[in-house]
Structures are given as structure tokens and as C-alpha cells.
N, C-alpha and C positions, 0 to 999 in steps of 0.2 A: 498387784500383779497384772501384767499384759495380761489381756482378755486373745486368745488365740482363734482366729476367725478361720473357720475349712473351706468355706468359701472364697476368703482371699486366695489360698491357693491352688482353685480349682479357677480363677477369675485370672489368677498368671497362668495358667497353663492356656487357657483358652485364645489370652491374648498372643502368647508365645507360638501357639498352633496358625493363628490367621497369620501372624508375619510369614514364618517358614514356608509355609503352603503356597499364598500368593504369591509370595516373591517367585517359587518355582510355577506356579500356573503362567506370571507374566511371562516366564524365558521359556516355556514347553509348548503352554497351549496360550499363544499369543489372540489368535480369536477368542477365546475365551479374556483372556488376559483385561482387552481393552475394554471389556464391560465391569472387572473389575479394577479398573485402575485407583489408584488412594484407598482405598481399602484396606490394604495392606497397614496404610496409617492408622487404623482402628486400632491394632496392636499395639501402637508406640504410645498413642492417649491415652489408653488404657494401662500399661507401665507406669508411664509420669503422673497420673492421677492417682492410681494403687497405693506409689512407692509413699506419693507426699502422706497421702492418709494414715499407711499404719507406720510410719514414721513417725508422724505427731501424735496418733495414740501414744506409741511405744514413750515418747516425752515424758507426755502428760503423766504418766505413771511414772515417772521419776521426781527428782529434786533438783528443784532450779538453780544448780551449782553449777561453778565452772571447772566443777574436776568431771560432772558428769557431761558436761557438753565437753571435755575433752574425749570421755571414754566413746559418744559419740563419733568424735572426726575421723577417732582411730578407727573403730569398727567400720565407719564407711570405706575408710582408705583400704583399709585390708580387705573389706567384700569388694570391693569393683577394679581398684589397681591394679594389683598384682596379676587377677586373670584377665586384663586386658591387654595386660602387657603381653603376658605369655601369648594369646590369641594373635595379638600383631605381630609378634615375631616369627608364631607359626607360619602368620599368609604369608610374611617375607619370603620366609624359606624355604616357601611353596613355589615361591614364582609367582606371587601373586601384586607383590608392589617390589619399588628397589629401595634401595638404603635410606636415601632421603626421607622418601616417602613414609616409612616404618618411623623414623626420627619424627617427624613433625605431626605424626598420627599422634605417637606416645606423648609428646609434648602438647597435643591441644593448640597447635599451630593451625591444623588441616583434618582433616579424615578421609577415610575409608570406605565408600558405599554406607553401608550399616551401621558402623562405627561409631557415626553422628551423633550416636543417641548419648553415645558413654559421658563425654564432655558438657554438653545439655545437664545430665541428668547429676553430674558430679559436680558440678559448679553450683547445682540451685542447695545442693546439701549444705554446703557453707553457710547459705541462708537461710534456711528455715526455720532454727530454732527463734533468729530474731522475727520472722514473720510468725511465727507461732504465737509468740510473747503478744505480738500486735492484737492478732485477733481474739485471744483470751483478754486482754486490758478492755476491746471492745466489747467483748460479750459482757464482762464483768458491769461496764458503764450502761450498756443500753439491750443486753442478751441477744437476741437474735437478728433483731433489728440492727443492733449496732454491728454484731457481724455483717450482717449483709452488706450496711451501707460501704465501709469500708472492704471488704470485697469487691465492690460495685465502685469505688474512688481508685481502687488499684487496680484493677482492669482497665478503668477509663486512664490512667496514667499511661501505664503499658500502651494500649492499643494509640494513643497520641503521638507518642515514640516509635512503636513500632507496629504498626497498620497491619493486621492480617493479612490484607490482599497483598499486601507488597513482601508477604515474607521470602526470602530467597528458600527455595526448595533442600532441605539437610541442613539447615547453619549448624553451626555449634555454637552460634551464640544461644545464651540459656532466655534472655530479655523478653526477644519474639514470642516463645513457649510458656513463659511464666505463667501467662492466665492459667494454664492446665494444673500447673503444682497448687496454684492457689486456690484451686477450687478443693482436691486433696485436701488441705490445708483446713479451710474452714468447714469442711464436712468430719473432717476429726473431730474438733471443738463442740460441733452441732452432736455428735455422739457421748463425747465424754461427758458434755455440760448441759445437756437437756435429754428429757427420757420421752423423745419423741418415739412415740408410738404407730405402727407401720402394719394390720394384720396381713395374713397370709395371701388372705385372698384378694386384697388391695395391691401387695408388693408383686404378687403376680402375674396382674393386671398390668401395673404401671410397666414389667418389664419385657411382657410383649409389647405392648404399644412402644417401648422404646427399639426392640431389635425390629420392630415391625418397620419404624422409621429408617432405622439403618440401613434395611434392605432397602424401601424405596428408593434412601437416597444414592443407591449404587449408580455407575454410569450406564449400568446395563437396562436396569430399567428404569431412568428416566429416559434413555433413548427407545427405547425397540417398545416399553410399554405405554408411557407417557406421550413418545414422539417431541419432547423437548432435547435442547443442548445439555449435557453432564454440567453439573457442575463440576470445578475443581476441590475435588476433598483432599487434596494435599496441605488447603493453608484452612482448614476452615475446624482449625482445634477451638476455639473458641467457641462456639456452639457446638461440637462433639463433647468439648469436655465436662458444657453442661451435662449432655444426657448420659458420660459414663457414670460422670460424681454421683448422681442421681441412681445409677443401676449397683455401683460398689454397696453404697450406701443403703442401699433395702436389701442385697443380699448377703450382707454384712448385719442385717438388722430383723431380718425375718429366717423362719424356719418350712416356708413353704415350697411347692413345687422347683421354682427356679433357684432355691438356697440350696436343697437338693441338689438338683442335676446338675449344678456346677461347684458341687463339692463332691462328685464324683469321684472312686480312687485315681480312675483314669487322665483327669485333668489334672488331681492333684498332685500326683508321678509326674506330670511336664512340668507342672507350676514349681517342682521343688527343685528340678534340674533345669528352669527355666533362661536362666544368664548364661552358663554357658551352652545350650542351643543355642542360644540367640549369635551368640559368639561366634562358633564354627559354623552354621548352618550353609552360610556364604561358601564353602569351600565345596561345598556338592555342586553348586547351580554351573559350574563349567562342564560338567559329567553328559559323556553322548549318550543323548538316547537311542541309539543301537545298539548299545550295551546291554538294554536289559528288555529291548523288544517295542518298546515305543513308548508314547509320550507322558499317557498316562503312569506306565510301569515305574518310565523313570522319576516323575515325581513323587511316587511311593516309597520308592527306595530311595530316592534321596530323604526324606521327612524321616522314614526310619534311622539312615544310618547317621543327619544331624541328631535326633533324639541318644543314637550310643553313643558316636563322640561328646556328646553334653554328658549323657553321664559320667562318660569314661573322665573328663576333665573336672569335673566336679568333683572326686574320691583324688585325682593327682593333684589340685590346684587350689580351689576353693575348701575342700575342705582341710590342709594342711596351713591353708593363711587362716582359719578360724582359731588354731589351736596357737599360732602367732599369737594373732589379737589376743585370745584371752593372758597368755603367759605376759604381754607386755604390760595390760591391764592390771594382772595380779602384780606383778610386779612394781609397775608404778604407784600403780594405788591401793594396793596390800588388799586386792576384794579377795575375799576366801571361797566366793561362788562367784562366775560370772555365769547369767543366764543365757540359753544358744541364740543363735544368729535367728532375726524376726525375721 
């Protein structure tokens, strides 16, 4: 049986909360904004590193059939299609794109602002089970080591092909971003196949000194406290997504202060209504702030009212394609229990 992690969904809601927020800091409080510029990408690393990991736990716990890597395709398609579609039909009908546009979002032609993520994140799903296979065959031949190496062969691959620095800012191509799943990837493996041992007060440790990083590397202060140029954290997932792998992975693995406070009820309510926020959130940021008195006001109310709309979409949308998936599943494959959506 899936081992159910509270943390993972206290780790989605968190990441769910930095996107929402910054996106509204950068269009409200634009002085503020440009000290946190990419930042806002900490959310999306944190997504694609999350997803790949309890995905391939979720595997690992099953049987390496090809009726269960069907039951897989289906359940992805039905968790992310359906409310994506519906979300881009909504901004259509919003005034927010025109016809075309809505066509070639849905098709994984083009995107949307936001959008970018869906195509990235649905295209590496097709592949993971076979990267999965790779790096259990590795750990199998040489354990951790041989993980590593071949993590460390498939990055250098990637990044030969396609160069960090030169990534185009939102591709939807999945290529550029892979390092990030793959670390997911082999930090699952590192869990399921070795009883690495993390105490409390060490996983602690390690995850201040990791947001401690984070913060340094903001634009804000490496300007105004360092007095150097920002770097650009737009393309720089490859060394983020070391240090989120790294942070899923001890609060996933420990029971201490930080496994706590982000297993929160409060993160874990965003983390469980987290995809569709993510979704609509986009539909508040045109909202004047003299609606509600000013700038901070309005980025409150907005954060709340994508938080209702997420839920509210989640009970019409998401949770009626789960009850799809499973009927299609019992159906096709006569399961007499499907377990809910990880």
C-alpha cells in the first residue's frame, strides 16, 4: 500500500500559495515585485519535482503490468485534461483569449501565461514509468551509486541538448525541464529502495539552510543586500531542483519541526484544492485595485477568491472526472476497489 505522505500536501499547498501570491505582488506591488522576480518559479519546481516523486512511489507499490501502466495513463488523463480544458474555455469566455488561441492552448500547440506548466507536466507522464524502470535496473546493478551515475548521464544528456541558460522562458516543451522530474524520479527510488535514515534535528537543519538559500538567492537581496546583479531564476531549475529534491525528500522522511509546519491543516486545504487554484487564479490578476481600496487589499482578495474558485472547481470538475476514471477502470479492468486519486 501507498505510504500517504501530509507533508506532500502541505509542500503543494505551499508551492500553490508562492505562485498565486507572487504573480499578484508582481502586477500590484511592482516595487516590490522586481525584487521578487522568478521566484514565483519556486512553485512550479516544486510541482514537477513533487509530482514525479509520489508518482513513482505510487508505481513502485504496484505491479509492473501493462494493464497497470494503462490504469496509470487513464488516471493522469482524467486528473489534468478534463479541468484544463474546462479552465481554457472558461478564460475564452472570459475575454481572455479568442478562438484560436483556446484551440492551440488545448492542443499543446501554444499556451496561455500559466498554462505552460500543463503540457511540460503531461507529456513527461508518458515517460516516467520508463524512466522509473531505468533507475530501479540501476539501483538494482550498482544501488545508489548506480542511481546517481545515471541521473548524472541524463542530465548531462539534457543539458547538452538543451542548455539551461538558453531555455526560452514558459516552453512547453517538456526536454528543457526534465532535469526537475528526474530528480523526483530518483529520490522516489532512494526512498522506496534504501532506509536512509534523516533525524529530526538534522532534516531541520538541512531545511533552513535550504530556504535560507532561497531567500538569499532572491533578486531582492542579492541587489539592495549583497549590492551584486540578480541572477536570473527563471531558467536556473537545475540547481533549484536539487535543493527542492532534497527538501520533499526529509519532509517526506522526517517527523520534525519542518515535517510539522508544512503538514499544516492550512497548507494541506491549498495542497488538496491545489490544480485547480493554480488554474483560475490567473482570472483575478486583471481585478482594479480600487475595488477593494488598494494594492495590498487587492492582492488579498484576490488569493482568497482564486482559493474559492479552486475549490468551487474541484467539487464541479475534478472531482466528477475521478468518479469517470475509476468507473472506466472498473470497467475495463474489472478492479472491484480502485484506490482515490494520490
Amino acid at each position: 500500500m501507498t505510504k500517504h505522505f501530509s507533508a506532500a500536501d502541505g509542500i503543494r499547498g505551499v508551492a500553490c500559495l508562492i505562485v498565486v501570491i507572487l504573480h499578484n505582488v508582481s502586477k500590484y506591488l511592482p516595487t516590490i515585485g522586481q525584487y521578487t522576480k522568478g521566484c514565483e518559479k519556486y512553485g512550479v519546481w516544486i510541482f514537477f519535482t513533487l509530482s514525479a516523486f509520489l508518482l513513482s512511489v505510487k508505481l513502485m507499490n504496484k505491479e509492473p503490468t501493462f494493464p497497470e501502466y494503462a490504469k496509470y495513463i487513464i488516471s493522469r488523463f482524467f486528473r489534468i485534461i478534463p479541468p484544463f480544458v474546462v479552465a481554457v474555455f472558461t478564460y475564452y469566455y472570459m475575454g481572455y483569449m479568442n478562438y484560436q488561441k483556446m484551440i492551440d492552448t488545448i492542443s499543446f500547440n501554444s499556451s496561455y501565461f500559466h498554462f505552460w506548466t500543463i503540457p511540460v507536466e503531461f507529456k513527461f507522464y508518458f515517460t516516467l514509468p520508463l524512466f522509473l524502470i531505468l533507475f530501479l535496473v540501476a539501483d538494482k546493478i550498482k544501488g545508489i551509486m548506480g542511481g546517481g551515475a545515471l541521473l548524472f548521464l541524463l542530465i548531462l544528456l539534457v543539458q547538452n541538448t538543451y542548455p539551461y541558460n538558453i531555455t526560452i522562458e514558459n516552453s512547453i516543451q517538456t526536454l528543457p525541464y526534465l532535469s526537475v522530474f528526474l530528480f523526483g524520479v530518483f529520490s522516489a527510488v532512494l526512498h522506496c529502495r534504501h532506509n536512509i535514515k534523516v533525524s529530526n534535528a538534522m532534516g531541520d537543519s538541512i531545511i533552513l539552510l535550504i530556504i535560507s538559500i532561497l531567500f538569499i538567492i532572491s533578486p531582492g537581496v542579492i541587489e539592495n543586500v549583497f549590492r551584486f546583479q540578480p541572477i536570473d531564476l527563471m531558467n536556473k531549475y537545475v540547481f533549484l531542483g536539487i535543493l527542492f529534491t532534497i527538501l520533499i525528500f526529509i519532509l517526506c522522511n522526517t517527523s520534525g519541526y519542518s515535517a510539522v509546519f508544512f503538514s499544516n491543516k492550512a497548507f494541506r486545504f491549498i495542497g488538496k484544492y491545489s490544480f485547480s487554484i493554480y488554474l483560475y487564479h490567473w482570472l483575478f490578476l486583471t481585478n482594479n485595485q480600487n475595488i477593494y481600496g488598494g494594492q495590498v487589499e487587492t492582492i488579498f482578495a484576490n488569493t482568497i477568491m482564486s482559493i474559492a474558485l479552486g475549490v468551487l472547481m474541484f467539487y464541479l470538475c475534478e472531482t466528477p472526472m475521478n468518479y469517470i476514471r475509476k468507473s472506466i477502470e472498473n470497467f475495463a479492468f474489472k478492479r472491484k476497489e480502485i484506490s482515490p486519486e494520490t
